[in-house]
C-alpha positions in Angstrom: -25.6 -1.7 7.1 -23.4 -1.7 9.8 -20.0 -3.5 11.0 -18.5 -3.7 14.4 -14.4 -3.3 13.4 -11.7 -4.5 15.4 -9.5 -1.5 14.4 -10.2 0.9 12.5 -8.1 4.0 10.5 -9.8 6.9 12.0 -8.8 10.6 11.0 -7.0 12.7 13.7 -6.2 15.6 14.1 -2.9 15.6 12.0 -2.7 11.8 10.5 -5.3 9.1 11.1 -4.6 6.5 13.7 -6.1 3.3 14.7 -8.6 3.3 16.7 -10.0 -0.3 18.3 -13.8 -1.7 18.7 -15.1 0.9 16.0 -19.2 0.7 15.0 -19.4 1.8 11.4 -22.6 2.4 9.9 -24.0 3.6 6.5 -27.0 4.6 5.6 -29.2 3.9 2.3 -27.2 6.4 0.1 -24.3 5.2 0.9 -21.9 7.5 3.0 -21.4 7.0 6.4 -23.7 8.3 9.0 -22.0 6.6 12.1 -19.1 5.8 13.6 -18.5 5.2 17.1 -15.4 4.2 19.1 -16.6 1.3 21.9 -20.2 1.3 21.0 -22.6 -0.3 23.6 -24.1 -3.9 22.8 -27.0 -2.4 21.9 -25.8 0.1 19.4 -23.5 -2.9 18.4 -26.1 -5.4 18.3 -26.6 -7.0 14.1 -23.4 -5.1 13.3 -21.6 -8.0 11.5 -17.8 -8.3 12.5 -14.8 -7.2 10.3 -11.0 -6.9 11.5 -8.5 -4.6 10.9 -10.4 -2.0 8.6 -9.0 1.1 6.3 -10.7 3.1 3.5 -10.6 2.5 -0.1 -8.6 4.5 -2.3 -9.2 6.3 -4.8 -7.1 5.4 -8.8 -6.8 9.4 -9.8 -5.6 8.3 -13.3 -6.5 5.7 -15.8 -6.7 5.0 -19.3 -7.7 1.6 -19.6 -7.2 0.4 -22.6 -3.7 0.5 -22.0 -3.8 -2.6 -19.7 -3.9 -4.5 -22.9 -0.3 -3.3 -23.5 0.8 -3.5 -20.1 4.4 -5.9 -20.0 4.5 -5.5 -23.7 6.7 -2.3 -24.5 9.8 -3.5 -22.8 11.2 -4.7 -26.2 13.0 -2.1 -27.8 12.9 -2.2 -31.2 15.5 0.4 -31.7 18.6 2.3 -29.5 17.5 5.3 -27.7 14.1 4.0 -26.6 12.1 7.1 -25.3 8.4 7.9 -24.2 8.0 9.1 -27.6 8.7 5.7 -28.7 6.4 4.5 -26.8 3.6 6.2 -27.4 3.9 5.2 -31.2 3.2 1.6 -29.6 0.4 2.8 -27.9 -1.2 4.6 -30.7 -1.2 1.3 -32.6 -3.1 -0.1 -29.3 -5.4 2.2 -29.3 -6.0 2.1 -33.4 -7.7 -1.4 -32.5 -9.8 -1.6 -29.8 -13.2 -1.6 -30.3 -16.0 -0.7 -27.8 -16.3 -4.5 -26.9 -13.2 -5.5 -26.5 -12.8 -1.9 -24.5 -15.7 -3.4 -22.3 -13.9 -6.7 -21.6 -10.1 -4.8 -21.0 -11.8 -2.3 -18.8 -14.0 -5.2 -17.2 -10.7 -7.3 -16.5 -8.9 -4.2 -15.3 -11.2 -2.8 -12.8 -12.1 -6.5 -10.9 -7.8 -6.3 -10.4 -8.5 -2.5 -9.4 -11.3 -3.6 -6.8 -8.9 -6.5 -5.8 -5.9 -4.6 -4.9 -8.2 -1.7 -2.5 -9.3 0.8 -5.3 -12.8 1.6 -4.8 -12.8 4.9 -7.8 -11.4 5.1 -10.8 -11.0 8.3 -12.8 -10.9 6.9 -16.3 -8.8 9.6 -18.6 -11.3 8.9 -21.6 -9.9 10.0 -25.3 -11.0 7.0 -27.3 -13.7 8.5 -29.1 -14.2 7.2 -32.3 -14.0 4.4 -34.6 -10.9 3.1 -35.7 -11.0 4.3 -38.9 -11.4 7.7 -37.4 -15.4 8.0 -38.5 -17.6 8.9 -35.8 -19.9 6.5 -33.9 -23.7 6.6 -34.7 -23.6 7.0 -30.6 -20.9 9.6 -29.8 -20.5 7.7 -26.4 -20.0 4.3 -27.7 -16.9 3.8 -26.5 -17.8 6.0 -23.1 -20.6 3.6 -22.6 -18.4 0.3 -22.7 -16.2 2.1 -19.6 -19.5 2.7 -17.9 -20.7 -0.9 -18.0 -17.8 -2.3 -17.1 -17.6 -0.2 -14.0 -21.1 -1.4 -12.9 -20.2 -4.8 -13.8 -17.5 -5.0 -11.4 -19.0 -2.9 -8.6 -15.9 -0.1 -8.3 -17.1 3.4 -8.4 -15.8 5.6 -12.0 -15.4 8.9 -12.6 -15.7 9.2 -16.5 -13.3 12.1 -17.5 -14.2 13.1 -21.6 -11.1 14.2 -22.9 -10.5 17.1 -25.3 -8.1 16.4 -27.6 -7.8 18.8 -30.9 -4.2 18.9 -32.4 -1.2 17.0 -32.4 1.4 19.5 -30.8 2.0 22.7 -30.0 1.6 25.3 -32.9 0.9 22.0 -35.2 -3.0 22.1 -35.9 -4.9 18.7 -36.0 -4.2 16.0 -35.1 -1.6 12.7 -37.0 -3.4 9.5 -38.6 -2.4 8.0 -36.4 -4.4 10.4 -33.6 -7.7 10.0 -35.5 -9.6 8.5 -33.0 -8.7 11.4 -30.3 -10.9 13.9 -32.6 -12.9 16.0 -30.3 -14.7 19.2 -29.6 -15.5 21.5 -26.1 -18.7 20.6 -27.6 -18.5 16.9 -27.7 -16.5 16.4 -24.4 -19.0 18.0 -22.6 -22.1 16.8 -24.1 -20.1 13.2 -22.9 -20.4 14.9 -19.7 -23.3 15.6 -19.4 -24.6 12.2 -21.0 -23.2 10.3 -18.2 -24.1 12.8 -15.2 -27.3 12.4 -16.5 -26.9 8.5 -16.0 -25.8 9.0 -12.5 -29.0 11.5 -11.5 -31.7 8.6 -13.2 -29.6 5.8 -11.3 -30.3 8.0 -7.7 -34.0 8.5 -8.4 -34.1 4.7 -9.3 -35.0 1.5 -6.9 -31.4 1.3 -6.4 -29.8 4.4 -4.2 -26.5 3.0 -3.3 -26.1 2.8 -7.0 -26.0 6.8 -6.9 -22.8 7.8 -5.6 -20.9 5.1 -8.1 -20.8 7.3 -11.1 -19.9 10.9 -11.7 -17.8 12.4 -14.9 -15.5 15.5 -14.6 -13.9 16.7 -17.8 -10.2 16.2 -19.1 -8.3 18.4 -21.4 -5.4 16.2 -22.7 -2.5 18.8 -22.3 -1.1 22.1 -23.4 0.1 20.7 -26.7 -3.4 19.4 -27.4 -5.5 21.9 -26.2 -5.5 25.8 -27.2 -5.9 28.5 -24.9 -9.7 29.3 -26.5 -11.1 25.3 -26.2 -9.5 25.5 -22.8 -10.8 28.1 -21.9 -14.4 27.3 -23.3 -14.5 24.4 -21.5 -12.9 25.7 -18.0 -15.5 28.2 -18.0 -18.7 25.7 -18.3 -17.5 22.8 -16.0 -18.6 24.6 -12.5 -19.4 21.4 -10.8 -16.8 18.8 -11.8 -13.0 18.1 -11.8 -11.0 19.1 -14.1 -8.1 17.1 -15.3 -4.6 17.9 -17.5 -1.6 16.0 -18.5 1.3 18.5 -17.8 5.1 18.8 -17.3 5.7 14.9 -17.7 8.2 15.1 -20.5 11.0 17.9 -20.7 10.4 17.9 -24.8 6.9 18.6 -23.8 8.3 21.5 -21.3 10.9 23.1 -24.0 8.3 23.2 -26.4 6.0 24.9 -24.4 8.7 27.4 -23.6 9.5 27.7 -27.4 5.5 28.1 -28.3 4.6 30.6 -25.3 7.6 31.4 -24.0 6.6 30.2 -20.7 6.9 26.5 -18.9 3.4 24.4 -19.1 2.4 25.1 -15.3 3.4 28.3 -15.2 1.7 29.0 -18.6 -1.2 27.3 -17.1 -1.3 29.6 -13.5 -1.2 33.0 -15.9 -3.8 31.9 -19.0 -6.2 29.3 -17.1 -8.8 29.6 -14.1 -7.1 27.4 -12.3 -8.7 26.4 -8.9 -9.7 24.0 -6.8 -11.5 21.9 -9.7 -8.0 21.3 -11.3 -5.6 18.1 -11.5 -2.9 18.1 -13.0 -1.4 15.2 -14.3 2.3 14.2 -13.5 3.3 17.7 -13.4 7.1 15.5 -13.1 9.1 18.5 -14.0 7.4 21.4 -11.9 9.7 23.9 -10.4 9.5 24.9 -6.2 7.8 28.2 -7.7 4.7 26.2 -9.6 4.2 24.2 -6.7 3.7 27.4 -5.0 1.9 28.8 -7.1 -0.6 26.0 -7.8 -0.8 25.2 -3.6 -2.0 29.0 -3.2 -4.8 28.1 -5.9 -5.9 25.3 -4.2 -5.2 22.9 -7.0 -4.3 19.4 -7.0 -1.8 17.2 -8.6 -1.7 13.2 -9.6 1.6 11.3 -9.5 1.6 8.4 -11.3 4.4 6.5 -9.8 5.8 3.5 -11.5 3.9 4.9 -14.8 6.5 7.8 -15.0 8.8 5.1 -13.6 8.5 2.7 -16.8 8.1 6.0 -19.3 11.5 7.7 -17.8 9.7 10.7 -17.2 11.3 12.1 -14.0 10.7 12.3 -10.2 8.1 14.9 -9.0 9.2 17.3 -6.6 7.3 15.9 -3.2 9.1 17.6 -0.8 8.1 21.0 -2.4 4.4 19.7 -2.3 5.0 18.5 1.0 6.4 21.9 2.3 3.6 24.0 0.4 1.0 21.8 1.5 0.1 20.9 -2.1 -3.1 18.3 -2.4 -1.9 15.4 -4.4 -3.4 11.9 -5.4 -1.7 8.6 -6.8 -3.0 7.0 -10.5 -1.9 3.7 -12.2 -1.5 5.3 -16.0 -0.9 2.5 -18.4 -1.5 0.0 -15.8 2.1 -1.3 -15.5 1.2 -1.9 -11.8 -2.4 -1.6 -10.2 -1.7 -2.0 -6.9 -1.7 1.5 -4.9 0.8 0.1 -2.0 3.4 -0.1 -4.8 2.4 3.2 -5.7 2.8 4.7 -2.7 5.5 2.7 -1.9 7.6 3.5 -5.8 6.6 7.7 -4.7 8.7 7.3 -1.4 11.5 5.3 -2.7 11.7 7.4 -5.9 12.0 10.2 -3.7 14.7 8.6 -1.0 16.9 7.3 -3.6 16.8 10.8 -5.5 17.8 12.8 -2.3 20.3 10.0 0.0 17.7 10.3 2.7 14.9 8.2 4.8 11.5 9.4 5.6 10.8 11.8 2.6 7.0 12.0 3.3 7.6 13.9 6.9 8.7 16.4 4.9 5.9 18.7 5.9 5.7 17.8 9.6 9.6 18.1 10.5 10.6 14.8 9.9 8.3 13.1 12.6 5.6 10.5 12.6 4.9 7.4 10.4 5.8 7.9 6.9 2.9 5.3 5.4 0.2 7.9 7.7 1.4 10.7 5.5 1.2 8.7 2.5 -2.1 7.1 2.9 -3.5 10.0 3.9 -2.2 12.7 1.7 -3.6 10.7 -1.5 -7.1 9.9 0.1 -7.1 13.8 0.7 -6.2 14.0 -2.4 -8.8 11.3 -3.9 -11.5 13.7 -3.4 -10.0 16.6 -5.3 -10.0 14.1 -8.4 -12.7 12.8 -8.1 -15.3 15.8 -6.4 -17.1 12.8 -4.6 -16.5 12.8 -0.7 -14.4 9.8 -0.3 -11.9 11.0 2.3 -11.7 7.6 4.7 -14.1 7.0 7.7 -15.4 10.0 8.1 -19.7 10.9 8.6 -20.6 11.8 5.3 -17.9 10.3 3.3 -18.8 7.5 1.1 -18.9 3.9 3.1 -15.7 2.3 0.9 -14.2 0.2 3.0 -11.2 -2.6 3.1 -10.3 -5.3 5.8 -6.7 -6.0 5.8 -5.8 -10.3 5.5 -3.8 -9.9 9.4 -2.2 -13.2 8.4 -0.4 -11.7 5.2 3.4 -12.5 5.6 4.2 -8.5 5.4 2.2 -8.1 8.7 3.4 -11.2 10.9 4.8 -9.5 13.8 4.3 -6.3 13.4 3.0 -4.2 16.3 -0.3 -2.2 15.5 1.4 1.1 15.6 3.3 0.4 12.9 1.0 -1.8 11.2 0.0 1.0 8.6 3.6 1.0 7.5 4.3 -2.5 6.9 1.2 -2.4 5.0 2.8 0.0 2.7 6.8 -0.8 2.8 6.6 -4.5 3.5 6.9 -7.1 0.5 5.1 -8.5 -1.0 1.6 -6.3 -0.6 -0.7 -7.8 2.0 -4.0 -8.9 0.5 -7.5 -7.7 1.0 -10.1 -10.2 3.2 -13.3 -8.2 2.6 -13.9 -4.8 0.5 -17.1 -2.6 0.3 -18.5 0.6 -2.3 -20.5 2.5 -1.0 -21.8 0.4 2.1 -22.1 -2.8 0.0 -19.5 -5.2 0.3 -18.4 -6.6 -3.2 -17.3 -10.2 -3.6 -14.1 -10.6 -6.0 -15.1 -12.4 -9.2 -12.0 -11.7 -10.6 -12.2 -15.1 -12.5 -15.3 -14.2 -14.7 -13.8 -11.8 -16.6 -10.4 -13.2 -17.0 -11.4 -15.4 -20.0 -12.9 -12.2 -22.6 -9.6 -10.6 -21.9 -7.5 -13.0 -22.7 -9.4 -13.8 -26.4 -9.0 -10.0 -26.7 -5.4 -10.2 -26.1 -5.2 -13.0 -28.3 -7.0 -11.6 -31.2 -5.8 -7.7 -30.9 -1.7 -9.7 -30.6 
C-alpha cells in the first residue's frame, strides 16, 4: 500500500517537523519501506491521497477492565477519600467480570482507543482467575478474551501477564478480596509464551500484516507484590520482551518500602533488580532527581499516566529531571478516566506548569526553545517502543505503517499556521478528531457503534 500525504510528521534531527507532498509506502509485513519527500508521478502514481498525516501512538498502560468503572468512583462514600479507597472499589470490579463480559469492556474500550489515535495497547493483565478465586480449566481464559478483542477492533496489543503473589510488603499472600490476582513466575510466563506463540502462527499464516499486531512482554505488579526471588526469576528468563512495574505512585507505598528494605522502591529496584533497557516503570510519581539518574544511565523507561495519577491524587512526576537526564518515557490511560492521548499529553504539561509557575516545561531538555507539543509527541512515541519492544517510532523505514490523518476542519485547528499546527493539536480544546487511521499499513474503519450495545448490558448487569 501506498499514500501520497499532503504533510507529513517526519523525524529530524532533534524533533520531527512537517514535511509537505510525502510518498509513504508499506510493504506486506507491515512497516514502512518508503518514504519520499516530493516523489515523481511515477513513483506517486496509485498512491491514494491523505492530508495532514502523523503516527499512531502508542497506550503504554492499560488495565481494561477498569473502563467499566470509569466516572463511577467520584462518590465518596466516606471523608478522607484516598487511592486506597479506591482501590477497595475496584477490587469489587474486578471480583465480577467474567471472561465475556471482559471481551465486550475490552472490545468497547479499544474501538474508543483506535478512535482517539492509539494504534498499541499494552494491556497490564492480572485478572487471572475465576471469581471465586478457582483456576480456569484454560489458564488464559481471561488473556484470551483481551486477545480477541484486540483483533476484533484492529488496534495492535501488547499482552503484559502480570505477577502478582502477596498483598503487601512483608504480608505473604494475597486478601480475599485479591483472589483472582493469584499467580506464579511460572504461570505468567507460560501466559507469555502462550500468546507469543499466537503471534509467530499468525506471521506464518495467509495473513502477514496480522503479525506485527500482537506481542506480550511480562508485568510484575510492584515491589509490594512481588519478592526479590519471583522478580528475580522472572527478570532473568524474559530476554526478549518488556518488562513492566508499578512503582513509586503512592507515598504509603514509598514509606513502606523504606520501612520493609530500608531503601525507596526505585532505588531498591536499581541495587536488587537487572534493570535495563527491557524495563518500564509504572508512574514512578514520587522518584527523586537521583533515581531519574540512575534509571536514565540504565537505559530504562518510565510510563506517566497523566490524568490516572490526576483522578487517584497520586502526585506529579518529576519531568524536568527526565527531561534534563534524557530519561525515555511513554504516556498510558490506567483506569481509563480519559482515553484520549492529547489530554494526556496535554494534563503532563499542565500538571507540570501549574506545579512550577512556569510556561513551556517540555523544553526543559533543549534550553527552553522549540515547540513544546514536538517534544511531547515525540518523547512518548520514543518512548512507545521501549513499552512495547515493537518498532513503532513514527514514519520512519522499518517502523510499523500506523498512521493518523488529522480532520484540518476541527475547530482547534481553524487558523492555525502549519508550524504550529502540532501544538494546537495538543493544547487546543476540544481535541481535533481523526479523518482516516491505519495498523500496520491497513487502514481501519471506526465501528465504534457495534460494540457499544454488549457494553452497555454489561454495565447494566455488573451495576
Amino acid at each position: 500500500m501506498k499514500w501520497l500525504a499532503q504533510q507529513a510528521w517526519l523525524p529530524g534531527q532533534t524533533h520531527g517537523a512537517w514535511v509537505s507532498n510525502v510518498l509513504l509506502e508499506a510493504d506486506a509485513s507491515g512497516c514502512w519501506s518508503a518514504i519520499t519527500p516530493s516523489p515523481t508521478p511515477q513513483q506517486a502514481q496509485g498512491a491514494s491521497a491523505v492530508g495532514w498525516v502523523i503516527p499512531g501512538m502508542v497506550n503504554a498502560h492499560s488495565h481494561a477492565f477498569q473502563r467499566a468503572m470509569a466516572g463511577l468512583a467520584e462518590h465518596s462514600q466516606r471523608a478522607g477519600d484516598d487511592f486506597w479507597s479506591w482501590r477497595e472499589r475496584m477490587y469489587r470490579i474486578a471480583l465480577r467480570v467474567e471472561p465475556a463480559q471482559l471481551e465486550a469492556i475490552a472490545t468497547w474500550l479499544y474501538a474508543e482507543l483506535l478512535d482517539a489515535g492509539y494504534t498499541q495497547v499494552c494491556e497490564f493483565h492480572y485478572l487471572h482467575r475465576a471469581p471465586d478465586g478457582s483456576a480456569y480449566a484454560d489458564p488464559g481464559e481471561m488473556t484470551w478474551a483481551l486477545v480477541r478483542a484486540a483483533q476484533t477492533v484492529g488496534i495492535g496489543l501488547t499482552l503484559l501477564p502480570t505477577l502478582y503473589m502477596h498483598q503487601g510488603f512483608g504480608q505473604p499472600g494475597l486478601s480475599d478480596m485479591q483472589r483472582r490476582f493469584a499467580s506464579t513466575p511460572e504461570s505468567v510466563l507460560a501466559l507469555r509464551d502462550a500468546v507469543n506463540a499466537v503471534a509467530r502462527r499468525a506471521a506464518l499464516g495467509t495473513s502477514p500484516q496480522s503479525a506485527p499486531l500482537l506481542n506480550a512482554g511480562v508485568a510484575l505488579h510492584s515491589l509490594r507484590a512481588v519478592d526479590a526471588v519471583a522478580l528475580n526469576a522472572v527478570a532473568s528468563v524474559v530476554t526478549d520482551g518488556p518488562i513492566h512495574i508499578h512503582v513509586a505512585e503512592q507515598m504509603k507505598e514509598v514509606n513502606d518500602c523504606l520501612s520493609h528494605h530500608g531503601l525507596r522502591p526505585i532505588e531498591w529496584l536499581l541495587d536488587h533488580a537487572p534493570v535495563d533497557a527491557r524495563w518500564n516503570l509504572v508512574h514512578a510519581t514520587h522518584a527523586t532527581a537521583e533515581e531519574i539518574r540512575g534509571l536514565a544511565q540504565r537505559d530504562a523507561s518510565v510510563v506517566i499516566c497523566p490524568s490516572t495519577e490526576a483522578n487517584l491524587g497520586d502526585g506529579f512526576f518529576e519531568l524536568p529531571q527526565a527531561l534534563q537526564q534524557g530519561l525515555r518515557w511513554s504516556v498510558g490511560t490506567d483506569s481509563h478516566i480519559n482515553r484520549n492521548w492529547l489530554e494526556e499529553l496535554r494534563w503532563l504539561e499542565y500538571g507540570q506548569r501549574l506545579r512550577g509557575q512556569r510556561r513551556n516545561v517540555a523544553l526543559d531538555g533543549q534550553q527552553g526553545v522549540g515547540s513544546t507539543a514536538a517534544v511531547l509527541v515525540d518523547s512518548a512515541l520514543r518512548g512507545g517502543v521501549a513499552a512495547t519492544g515493537l518498532p513503532l517510532g513514527g514514519l520512519a523505514l522499518g517502523q510499523r505503517a500506523d498512521w493518523l490523518e488529522l480532520d484540518t476542519d476541527s475547530d482547534a485547528l481553524a487558523g492555525v499556521p502549519l508550524p504550529q499546527v502540532l501544538d494546537a493539536l495538543v493544547f487546543s480544546s476540544p481535541s481535533p478528531t481523526w479523518r482516516r487511521r491505519a495498523v500496520a499499513g491497513r487502514e481501519v474503519v471506526s465501528a465504534k457503534h457495534v460494540y457499544r450495545d454488549p457494553f452497555l448490558a454489561v454495565m447494566q448487569a455488573m451495576l
